[in-house]
C-alpha positions as CSV (number, residue, x, y, z in Angstrom):
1,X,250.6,79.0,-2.8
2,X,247.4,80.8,-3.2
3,X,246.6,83.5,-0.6
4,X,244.1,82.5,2.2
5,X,241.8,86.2,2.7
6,X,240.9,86.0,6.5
7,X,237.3,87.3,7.3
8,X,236.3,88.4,10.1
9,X,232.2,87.7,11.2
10,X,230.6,89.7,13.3
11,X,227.9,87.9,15.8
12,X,225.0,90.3,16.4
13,X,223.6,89.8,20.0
14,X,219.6,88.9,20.1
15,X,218.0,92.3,21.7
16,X,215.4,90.8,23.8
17,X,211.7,92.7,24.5
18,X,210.6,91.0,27.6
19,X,206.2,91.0,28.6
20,X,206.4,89.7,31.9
21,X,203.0,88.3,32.8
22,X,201.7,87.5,36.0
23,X,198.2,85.6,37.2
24,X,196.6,85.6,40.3
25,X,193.6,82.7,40.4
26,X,189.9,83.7,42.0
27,X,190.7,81.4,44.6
28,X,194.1,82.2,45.5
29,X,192.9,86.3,45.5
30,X,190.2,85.0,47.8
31,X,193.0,83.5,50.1
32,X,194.9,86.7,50.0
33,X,192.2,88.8,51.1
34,X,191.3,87.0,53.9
35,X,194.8,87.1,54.9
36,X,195.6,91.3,54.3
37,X,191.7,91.9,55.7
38,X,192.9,93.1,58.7
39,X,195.9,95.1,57.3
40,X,196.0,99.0,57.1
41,X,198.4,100.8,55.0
42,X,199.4,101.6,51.2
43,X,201.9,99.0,49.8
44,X,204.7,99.8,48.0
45,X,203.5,99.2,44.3
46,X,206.3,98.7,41.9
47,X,205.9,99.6,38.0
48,X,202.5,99.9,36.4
49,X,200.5,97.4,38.6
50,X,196.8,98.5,39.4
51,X,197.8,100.2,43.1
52,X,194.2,97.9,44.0
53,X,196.2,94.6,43.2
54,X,196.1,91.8,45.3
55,X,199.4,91.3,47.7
56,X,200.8,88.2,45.8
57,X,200.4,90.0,42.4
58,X,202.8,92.4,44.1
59,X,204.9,89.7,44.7
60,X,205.2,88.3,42.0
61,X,205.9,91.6,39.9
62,X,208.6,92.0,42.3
63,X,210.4,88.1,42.3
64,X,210.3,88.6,38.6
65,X,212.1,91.9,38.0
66,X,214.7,90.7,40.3
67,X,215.0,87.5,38.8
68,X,214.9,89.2,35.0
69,X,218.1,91.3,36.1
70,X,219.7,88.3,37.5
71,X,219.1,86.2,34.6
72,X,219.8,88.9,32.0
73,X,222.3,90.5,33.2
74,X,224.7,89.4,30.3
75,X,222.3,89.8,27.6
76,X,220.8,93.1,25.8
77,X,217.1,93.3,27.1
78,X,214.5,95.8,28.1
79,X,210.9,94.8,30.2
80,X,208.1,96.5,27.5
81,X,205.2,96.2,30.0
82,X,203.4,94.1,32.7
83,X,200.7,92.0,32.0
84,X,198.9,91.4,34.8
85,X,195.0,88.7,35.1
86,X,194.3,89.3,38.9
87,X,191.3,86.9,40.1
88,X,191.3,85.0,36.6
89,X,191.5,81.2,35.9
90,X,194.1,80.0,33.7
91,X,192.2,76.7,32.3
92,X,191.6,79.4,29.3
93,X,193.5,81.9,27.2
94,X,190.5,84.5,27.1
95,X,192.3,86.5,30.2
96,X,192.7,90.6,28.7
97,X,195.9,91.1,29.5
98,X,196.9,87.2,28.0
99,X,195.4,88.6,25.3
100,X,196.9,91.6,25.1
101,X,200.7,89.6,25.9
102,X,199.6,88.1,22.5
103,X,198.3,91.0,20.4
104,X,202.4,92.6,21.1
105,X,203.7,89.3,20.4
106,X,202.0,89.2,17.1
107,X,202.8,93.2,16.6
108,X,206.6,92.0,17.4
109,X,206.7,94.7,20.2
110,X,207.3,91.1,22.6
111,X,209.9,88.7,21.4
112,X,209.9,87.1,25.4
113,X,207.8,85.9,27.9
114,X,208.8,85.3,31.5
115,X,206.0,84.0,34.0
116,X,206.7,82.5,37.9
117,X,205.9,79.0,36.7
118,X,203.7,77.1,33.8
119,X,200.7,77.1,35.9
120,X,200.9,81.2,35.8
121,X,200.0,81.1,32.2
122,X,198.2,77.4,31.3
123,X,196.4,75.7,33.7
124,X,194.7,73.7,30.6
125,X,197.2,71.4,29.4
126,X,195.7,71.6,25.6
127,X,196.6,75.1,26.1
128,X,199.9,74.7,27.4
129,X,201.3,72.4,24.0
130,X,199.8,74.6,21.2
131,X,201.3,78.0,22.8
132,X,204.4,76.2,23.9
133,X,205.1,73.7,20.6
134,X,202.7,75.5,18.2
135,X,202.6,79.6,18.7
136,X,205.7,80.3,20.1
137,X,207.7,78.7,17.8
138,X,206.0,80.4,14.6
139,X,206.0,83.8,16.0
140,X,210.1,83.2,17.1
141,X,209.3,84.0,20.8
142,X,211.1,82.9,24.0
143,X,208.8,81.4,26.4
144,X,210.8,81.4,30.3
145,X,209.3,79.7,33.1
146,X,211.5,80.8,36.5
147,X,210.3,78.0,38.7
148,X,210.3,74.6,38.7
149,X,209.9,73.2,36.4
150,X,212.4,75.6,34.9
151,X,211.7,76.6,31.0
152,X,214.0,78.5,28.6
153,X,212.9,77.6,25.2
154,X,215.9,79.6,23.4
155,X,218.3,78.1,25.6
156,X,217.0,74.3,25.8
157,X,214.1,74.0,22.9
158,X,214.7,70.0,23.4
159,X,213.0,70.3,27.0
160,X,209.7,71.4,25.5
161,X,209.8,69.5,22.2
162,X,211.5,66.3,23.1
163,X,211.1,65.7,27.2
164,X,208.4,64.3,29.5
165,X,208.7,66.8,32.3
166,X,207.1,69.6,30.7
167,X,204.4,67.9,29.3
168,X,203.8,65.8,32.5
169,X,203.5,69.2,34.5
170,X,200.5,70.8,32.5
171,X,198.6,67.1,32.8
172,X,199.2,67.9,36.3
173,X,198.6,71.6,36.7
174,X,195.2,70.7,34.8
175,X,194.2,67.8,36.5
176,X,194.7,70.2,39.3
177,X,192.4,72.9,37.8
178,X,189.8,69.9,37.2
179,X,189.7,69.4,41.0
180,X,189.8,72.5,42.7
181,X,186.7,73.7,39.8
182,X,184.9,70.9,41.5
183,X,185.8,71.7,44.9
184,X,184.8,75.2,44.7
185,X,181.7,74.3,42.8
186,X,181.0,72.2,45.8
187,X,181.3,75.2,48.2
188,X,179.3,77.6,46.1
189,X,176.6,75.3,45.7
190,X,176.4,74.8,50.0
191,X,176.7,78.7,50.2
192,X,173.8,79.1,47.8
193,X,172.0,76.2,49.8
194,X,172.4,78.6,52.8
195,X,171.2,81.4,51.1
196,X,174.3,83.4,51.0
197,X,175.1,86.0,48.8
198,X,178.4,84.7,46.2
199,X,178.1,87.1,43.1
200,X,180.8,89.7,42.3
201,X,178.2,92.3,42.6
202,X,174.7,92.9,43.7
203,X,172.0,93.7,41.7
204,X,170.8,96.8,41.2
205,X,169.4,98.5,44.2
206,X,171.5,96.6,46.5
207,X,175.3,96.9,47.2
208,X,177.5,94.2,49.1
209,X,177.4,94.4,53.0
210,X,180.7,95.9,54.0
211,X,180.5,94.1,57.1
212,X,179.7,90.5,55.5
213,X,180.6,89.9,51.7
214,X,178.2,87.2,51.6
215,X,175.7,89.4,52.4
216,X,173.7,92.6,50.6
217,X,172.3,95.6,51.9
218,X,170.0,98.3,50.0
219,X,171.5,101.3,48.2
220,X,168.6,103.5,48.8
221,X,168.9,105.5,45.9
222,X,169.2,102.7,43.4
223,X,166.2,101.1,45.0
224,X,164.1,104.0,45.2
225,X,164.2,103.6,41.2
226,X,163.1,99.8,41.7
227,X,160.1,100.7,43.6
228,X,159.3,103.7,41.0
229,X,159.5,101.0,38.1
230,X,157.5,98.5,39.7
231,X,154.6,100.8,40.5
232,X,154.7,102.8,37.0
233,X,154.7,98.8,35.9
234,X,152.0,97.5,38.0
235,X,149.6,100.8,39.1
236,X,150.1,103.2,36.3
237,X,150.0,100.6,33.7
238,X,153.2,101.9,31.7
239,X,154.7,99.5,29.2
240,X,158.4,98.3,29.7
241,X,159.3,100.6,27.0
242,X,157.7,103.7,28.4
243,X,159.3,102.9,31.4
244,X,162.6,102.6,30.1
245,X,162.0,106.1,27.7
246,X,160.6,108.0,31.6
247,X,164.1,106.9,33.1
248,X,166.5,108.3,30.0
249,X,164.1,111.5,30.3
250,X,164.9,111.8,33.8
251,X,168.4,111.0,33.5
252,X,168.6,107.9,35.4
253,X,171.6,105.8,34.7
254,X,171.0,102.3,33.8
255,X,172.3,99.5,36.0
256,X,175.8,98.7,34.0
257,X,176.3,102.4,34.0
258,X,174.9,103.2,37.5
259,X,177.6,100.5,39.0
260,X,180.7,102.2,36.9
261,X,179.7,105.4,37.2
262,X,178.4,106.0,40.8
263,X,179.6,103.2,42.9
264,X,183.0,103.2,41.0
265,X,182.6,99.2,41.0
266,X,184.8,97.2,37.9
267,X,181.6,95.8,36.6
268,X,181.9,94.3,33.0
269,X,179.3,92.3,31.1
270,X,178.9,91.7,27.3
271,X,178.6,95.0,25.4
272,X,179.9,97.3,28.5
273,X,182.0,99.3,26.3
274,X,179.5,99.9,24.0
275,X,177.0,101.3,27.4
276,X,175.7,104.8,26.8
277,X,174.2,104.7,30.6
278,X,170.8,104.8,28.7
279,X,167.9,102.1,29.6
280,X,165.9,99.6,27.3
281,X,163.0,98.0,28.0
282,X,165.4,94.5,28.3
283,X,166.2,95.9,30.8
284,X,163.2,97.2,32.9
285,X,161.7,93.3,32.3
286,X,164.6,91.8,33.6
287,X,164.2,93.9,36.7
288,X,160.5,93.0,36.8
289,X,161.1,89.5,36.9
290,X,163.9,89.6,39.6
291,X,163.0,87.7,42.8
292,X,165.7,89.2,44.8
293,X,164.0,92.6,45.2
294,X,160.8,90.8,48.2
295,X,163.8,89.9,50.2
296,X,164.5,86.1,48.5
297,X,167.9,85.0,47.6
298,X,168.2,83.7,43.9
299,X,171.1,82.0,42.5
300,X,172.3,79.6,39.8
301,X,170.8,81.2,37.3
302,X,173.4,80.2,34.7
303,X,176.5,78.4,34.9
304,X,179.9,77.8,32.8
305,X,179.8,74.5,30.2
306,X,182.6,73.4,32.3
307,X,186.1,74.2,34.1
308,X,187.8,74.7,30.6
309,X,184.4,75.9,28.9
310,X,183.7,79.5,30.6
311,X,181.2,80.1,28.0
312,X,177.8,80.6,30.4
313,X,174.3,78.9,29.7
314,X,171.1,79.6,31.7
315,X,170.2,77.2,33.9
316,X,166.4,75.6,34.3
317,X,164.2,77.4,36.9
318,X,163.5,74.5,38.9
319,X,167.7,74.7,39.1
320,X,167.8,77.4,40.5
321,X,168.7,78.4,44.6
322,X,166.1,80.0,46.4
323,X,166.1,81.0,49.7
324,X,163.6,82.9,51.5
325,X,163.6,86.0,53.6
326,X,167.8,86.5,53.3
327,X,168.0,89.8,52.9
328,X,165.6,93.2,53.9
329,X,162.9,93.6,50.6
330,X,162.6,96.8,48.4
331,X,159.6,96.4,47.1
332,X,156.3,93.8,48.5
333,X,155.2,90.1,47.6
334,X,152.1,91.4,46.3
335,X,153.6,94.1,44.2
336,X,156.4,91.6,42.8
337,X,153.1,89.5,42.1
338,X,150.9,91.6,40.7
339,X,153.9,92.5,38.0
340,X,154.4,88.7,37.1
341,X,150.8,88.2,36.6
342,X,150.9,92.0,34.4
343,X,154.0,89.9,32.3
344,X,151.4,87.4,30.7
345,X,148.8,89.7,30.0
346,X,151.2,92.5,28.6
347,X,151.0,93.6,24.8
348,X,152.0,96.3,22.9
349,X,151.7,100.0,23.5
350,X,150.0,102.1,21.1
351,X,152.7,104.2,18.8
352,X,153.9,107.7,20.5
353,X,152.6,106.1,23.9
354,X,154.3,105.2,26.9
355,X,151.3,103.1,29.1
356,X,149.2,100.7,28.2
357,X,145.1,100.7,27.7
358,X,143.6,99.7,31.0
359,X,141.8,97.0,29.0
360,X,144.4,96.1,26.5
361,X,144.7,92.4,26.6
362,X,141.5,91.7,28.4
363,X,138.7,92.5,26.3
364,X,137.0,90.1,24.0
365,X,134.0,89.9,21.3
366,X,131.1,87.6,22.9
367,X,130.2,86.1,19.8
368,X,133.5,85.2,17.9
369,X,135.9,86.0,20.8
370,X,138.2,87.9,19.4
371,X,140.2,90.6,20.7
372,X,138.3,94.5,20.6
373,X,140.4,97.0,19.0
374,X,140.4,100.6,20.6
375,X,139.6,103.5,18.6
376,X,139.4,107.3,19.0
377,X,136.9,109.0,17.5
378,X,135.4,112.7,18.2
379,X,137.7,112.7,21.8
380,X,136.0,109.7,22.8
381,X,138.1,106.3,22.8
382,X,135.6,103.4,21.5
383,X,136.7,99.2,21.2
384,X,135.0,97.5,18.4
385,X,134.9,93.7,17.2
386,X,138.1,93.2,14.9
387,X,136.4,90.7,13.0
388,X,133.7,93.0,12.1
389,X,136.4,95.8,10.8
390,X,138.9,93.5,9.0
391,X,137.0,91.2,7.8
392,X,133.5,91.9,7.6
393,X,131.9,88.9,9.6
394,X,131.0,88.9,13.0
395,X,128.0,91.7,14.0
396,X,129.5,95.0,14.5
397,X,129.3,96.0,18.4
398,X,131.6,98.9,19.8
399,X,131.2,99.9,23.5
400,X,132.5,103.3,25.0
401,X,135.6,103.0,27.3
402,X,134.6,105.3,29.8
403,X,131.7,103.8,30.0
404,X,133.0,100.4,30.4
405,X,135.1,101.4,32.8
406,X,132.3,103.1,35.4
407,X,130.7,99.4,34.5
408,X,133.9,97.2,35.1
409,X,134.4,99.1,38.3
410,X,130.7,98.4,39.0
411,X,131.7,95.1,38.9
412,X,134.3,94.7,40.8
413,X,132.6,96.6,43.6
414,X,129.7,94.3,44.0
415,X,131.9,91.1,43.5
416,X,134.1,92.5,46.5
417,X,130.7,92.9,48.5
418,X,130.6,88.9,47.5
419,X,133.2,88.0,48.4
420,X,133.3,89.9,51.7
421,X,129.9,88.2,52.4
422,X,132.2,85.0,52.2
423,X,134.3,86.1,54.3
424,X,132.1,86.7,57.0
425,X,129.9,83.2,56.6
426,X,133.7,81.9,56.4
427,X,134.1,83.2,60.0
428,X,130.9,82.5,61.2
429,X,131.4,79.1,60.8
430,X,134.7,78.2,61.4
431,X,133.9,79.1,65.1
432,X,131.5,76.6,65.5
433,X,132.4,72.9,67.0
434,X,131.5,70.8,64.3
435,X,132.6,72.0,60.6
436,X,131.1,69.3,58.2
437,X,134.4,68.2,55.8
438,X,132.2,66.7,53.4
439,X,130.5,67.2,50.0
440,X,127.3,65.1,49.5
441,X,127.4,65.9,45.7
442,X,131.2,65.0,45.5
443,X,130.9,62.2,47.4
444,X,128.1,60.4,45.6
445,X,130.0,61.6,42.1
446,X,132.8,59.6,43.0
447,X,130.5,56.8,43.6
448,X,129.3,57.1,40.5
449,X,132.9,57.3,39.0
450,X,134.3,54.9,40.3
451,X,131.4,52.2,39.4
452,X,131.5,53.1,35.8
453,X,135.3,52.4,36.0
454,X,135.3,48.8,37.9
455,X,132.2,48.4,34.6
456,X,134.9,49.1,32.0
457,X,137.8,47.1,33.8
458,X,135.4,44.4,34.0
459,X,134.1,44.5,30.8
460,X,138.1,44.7,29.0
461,X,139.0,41.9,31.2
462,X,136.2,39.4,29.3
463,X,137.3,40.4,26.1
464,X,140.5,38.0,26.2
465,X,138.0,35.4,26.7
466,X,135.8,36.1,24.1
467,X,138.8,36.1,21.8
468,X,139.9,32.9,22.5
469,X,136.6,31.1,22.8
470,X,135.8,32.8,19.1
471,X,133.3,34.9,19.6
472,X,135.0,38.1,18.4
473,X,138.2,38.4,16.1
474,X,141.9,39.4,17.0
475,X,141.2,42.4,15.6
476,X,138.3,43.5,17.2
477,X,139.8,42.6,20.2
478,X,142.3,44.5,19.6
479,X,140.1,47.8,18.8
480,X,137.8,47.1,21.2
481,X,140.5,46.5,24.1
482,X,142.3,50.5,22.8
483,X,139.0,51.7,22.8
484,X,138.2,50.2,26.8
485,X,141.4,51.2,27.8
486,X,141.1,54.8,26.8
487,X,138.0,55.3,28.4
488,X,139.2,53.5,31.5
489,X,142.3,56.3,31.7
490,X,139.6,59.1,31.8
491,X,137.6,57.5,34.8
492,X,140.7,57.0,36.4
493,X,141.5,60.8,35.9
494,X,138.1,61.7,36.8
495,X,138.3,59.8,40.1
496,X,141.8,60.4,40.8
497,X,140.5,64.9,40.6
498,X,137.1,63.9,42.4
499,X,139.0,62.6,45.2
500,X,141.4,65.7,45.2
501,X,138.5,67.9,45.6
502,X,137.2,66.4,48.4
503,X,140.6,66.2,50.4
504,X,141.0,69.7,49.1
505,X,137.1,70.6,50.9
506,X,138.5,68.6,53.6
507,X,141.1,70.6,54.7
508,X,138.2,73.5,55.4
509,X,138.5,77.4,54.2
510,X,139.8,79.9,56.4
511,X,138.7,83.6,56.0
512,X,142.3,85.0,55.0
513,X,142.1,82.9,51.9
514,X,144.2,83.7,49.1
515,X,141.2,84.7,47.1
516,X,139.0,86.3,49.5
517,X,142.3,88.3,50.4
518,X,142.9,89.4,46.6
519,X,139.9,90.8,46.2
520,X,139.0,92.5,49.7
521,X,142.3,94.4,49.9
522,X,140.6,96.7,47.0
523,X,137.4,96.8,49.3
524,X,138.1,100.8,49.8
525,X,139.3,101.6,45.9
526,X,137.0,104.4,44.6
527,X,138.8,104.1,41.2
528,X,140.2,101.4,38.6
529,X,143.9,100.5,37.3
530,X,145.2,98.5,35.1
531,X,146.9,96.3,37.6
532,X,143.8,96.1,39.6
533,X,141.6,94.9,36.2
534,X,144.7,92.1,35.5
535,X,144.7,90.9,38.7
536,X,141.0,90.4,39.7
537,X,139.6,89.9,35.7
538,X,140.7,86.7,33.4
539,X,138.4,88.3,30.7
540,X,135.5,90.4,29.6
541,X,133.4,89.9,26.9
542,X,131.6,92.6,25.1
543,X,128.2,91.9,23.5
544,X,126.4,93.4,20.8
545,X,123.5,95.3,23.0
546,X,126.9,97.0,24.9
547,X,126.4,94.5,27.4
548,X,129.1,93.0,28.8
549,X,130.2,90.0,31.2
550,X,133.5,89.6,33.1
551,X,134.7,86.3,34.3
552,X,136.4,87.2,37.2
553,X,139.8,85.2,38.2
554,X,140.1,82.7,40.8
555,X,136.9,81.1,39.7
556,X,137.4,77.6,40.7
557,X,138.8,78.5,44.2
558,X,135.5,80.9,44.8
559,X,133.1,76.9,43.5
560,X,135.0,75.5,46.3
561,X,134.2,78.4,49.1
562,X,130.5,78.3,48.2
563,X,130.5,74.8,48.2
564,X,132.1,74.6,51.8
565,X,129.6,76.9,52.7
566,X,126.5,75.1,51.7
567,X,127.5,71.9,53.0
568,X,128.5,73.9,56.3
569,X,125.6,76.6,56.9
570,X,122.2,75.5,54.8
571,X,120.4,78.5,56.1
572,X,122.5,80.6,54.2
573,X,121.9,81.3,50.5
574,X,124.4,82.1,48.1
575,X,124.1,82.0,44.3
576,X,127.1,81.1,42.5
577,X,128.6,84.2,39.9
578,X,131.4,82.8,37.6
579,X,130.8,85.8,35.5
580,X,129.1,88.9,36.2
581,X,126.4,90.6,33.2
């Protein structure tokens, strides 16, 4: 009888390296703040959670280290590390420290993952199948869910691959997601309606009101900044990029830096770890354009694809939440306006320089209305015609800048004097009894209007006849009836602005008009910016004697003063400037 050899085989036990990852949602932190808001005192913060972690990330850390040495306690195991999302969503895996779980799964420093429940780590149910059925599964990890519904995927891999409860509870959990996004998409929208303040953090020169979190205050020595870059912007004529070079000279932290650095906030955008603290000119024109610094509240600027898609896309202007007067202004309406206006009319700074040319942008050649090109020559800066220098047509005409700037501020002085002498007929009669409301000449123009357009209705309507009766072809009918039609749609236009202008005359001028008020707050300049020149000049034409002519801005508003006027006080007489020689 052949001899049997006994063997004797030795069962290794599985050495488990356990990530334990816990999630706190944005709303459920929200809750828990409001609840621990009127709590004092230091908590007892167990392992390697961030001491300024929300109470029920506490909680959790602790349920689950009690519950790992319960559950382990007859298995070889050690806890690697904590990964901890507090305030994130879980309809996506993009989460750092999810991320990070992943990265030591992958390295094979993590062979086991233990959350509270499924909804801790999915929340998207797309999610949920390829980590659960897909990832795990290739990269031999154990996946543990503690609470119902309970999940061991060593221990009972049929649950996840074979059952309905587990896939029935993501559906759930992200139908769930689905309708809370909504929800609290709901009540940001009426906050924003309101005009209260729902960012993470304020913009720059503001900080959030430690009294009201929907609310911001000024941080003075941010927005002493903001009011420095609006007036080298606006008044000294500096470019974005010289702005942005003065700041880094100074030693000025940028915003992104500013909020790390000096109000210690968690602040993150795209490209924050690459942040030297240094400015760009991105930045100073974002600042420019922000509404939020004269006091109005601006939200919705962008928003997420959807509750699963956090990927952010700007939102239309007309979108967007404004709400006026919600909070105290850094810097003034008419500053804030006066930089907009600067935006359109802003070109490129000459190389080595930081501002721009008083004129750049503005000046034009009379005759083929192209742009002057500035030149120095001898000390003495000179524009000439660019059409002339590149290209040899044109007539060559040049004109010195300081002497067209004693001209253009010539200009402005004695349209000022004009418009003050508005002003004051303006006054004069609005406190009589009986302001006349109408325009003879716009009245009898719409008369005229309107009779050439009943001519051409009339005359399109007889064409069908003629058709049919024979006297003209389908064809011409058909050109003829395009070509009627066409010119009815411009009297109709023509009426339609004729009759706007003469509600508009109806309504009457008061003195603090918008245009008399642009240009009489400059009544007591005794010298010339660039953001004076923007704001009060659309262009000035250079001609080839050195004269020049400026048509000022605001012309057709200044038709429609005069015009009140004269149909209001005919002893006064008052000839009409659009441009000034």
């Amino acid at each position: 009888m052949p001899r049997v050899r006994k063997t004797t085989q030795t069962v290794t036990a599985k050495h488990w390296k356990i990530g334990i990852y816990i999630r706190l949602s944005r709303e459920d932190k929200e809750k828990e703040e409001e609840r621990v808001s009127n709590k004092n005192g230091r908590r007892n913060i167990p392992h390697n959670v961030d001491e300024n972690a929300s109470g029920s990330i506490v909680e959790q850390d602790k349920i689950l280290t009690e519950w790992v040495e319960e559950y382990f306690r007859e298995e070889h195991y050690e806890v690697v590390d904590y990964f901890v999302d507090d305030g994130l969503t879980g309809t996506d895996d993009t989460r750092d420290d999810f991320q990070r779980l992943i990265e030591y799964v992958e390295a094979g420093k993590v062979n086991c993952i233990v959350v509270k429940t499924l909804s801790r780590a999915f929340r998207n149910y797309a999610d949920q199948g390829r980590y659960l059925e897909q990832v795990f599964p290739r990269l031999g990890v154990r996946f543990i869910s503690s609470s119902n519904p309970f999940v061991d995927s060593y221990n009972d891999p049929d649950a996840i691959n074979n059952g309905m409860e587990i896939p029935i509870n993501g559906l759930m959990n992200d139908r769930f997601a689905a309708k809370t996004s909504a929800d609290i998409r709901r009540t940001f929208d009426a906050k924003r309606r309101r005009g209260e303040f729902i960012g993470a953090f304020a913009p720059y020169g503001y900080i959030k009101d430690p009294e009201d979190k929907n609310s911001i205050i000024i941080d003075e020595e941010a927005a002493q900044h903001v009011r420095d870059i609006f007036n080298w912007f606006v008044v000294d004529g500096m470019s974005k990029r010289g702005i942005a070079l003065k700041l880094n000279e100074m030693g000025v932290l940028n915003p992104t830096a500013y909020k790390q650095r000096v109000l210690k906030l968690k602040y993150k955008n795209p490209g924050t770890e690459m942040n030297d603290g240094r400015w760009m000119g991105s930045n100073i024109l974002n600042l420019l354009k922000n509404e939020m610094y004269v006091g109005n509240m601006v939200q919705g600027r962008n928003r997420i694809i959807s509750y699963k898609v956090h990927t952010q896309i700007k939102t239309p202007e007309e979108e967007w939440y404004v709400v006026e007067g919600t909070h105290e202004a850094i810097i003034s309406r008419e500053l804030f306006d006066q930089a907009q206006l600067l935006h359109s009319r802003d070109t490129r700074t000459a190389p080595g320089k930081k501002e721009l040319y008083i004129f750049a942008g503005l000046l034009r050649c009379a005759d083929c209305k192209m742009a002057m090109r500035r030149k120095v020559s001898k000390n003495l800066a000179y524009y000439h015609c660019r059409s002339y220098h590149d290209k040899g047509v044109c007539t060559r005409r040049s004109i010195r800048e300081d002497r067209l700037i004693q001209a253009v501020y010539d200009a402005i002085r004695i349209q000022i004097d004009l418009v003050q002498s508005l002003s004051d007929a303006l006054e004069a009669i609005n406190q009589q009894p009986n302001v006349k409301t109408q325009s003879n000449r716009l009245t009898a123009m719409l008369k005229m209007r309107q009779a050439d357009l009943d001519k051409v209705i009339k005359a399109s309507d007889s064409l069908y006849m003629d058709w049919k009766n024979g006297d003209i072809t389908k064809e011409d009918y058909r050109r003829m009836k395009a070509s009627f039609d066409e010119k009815a749609d411009e009297l109709k236009a023509a009426v339609d602005s004729i009759k706007g202008e003469i509600n508009t005359l109806a309504r009457g001028v008061n003195a603090d008009d918008p245009y008399l008020a642009t240009f009489l707050k400059y009544r007591n300049i005794t010298e010339i910016n660039r953001g004076i020149v923007v704001e009060l000049i659309d262009t000035i034409y250079v001609h080839e004697d050195g004269q020049i002519t400026i048509d000022f801005s605001f012309a057709d508003e200044m038709k429609r003063i005069v015009e009140f006027i004269e149909n209001n006080q005919n002893d006064l007489v008052i000839v009409e400037n659009k441009g000034v020689s």
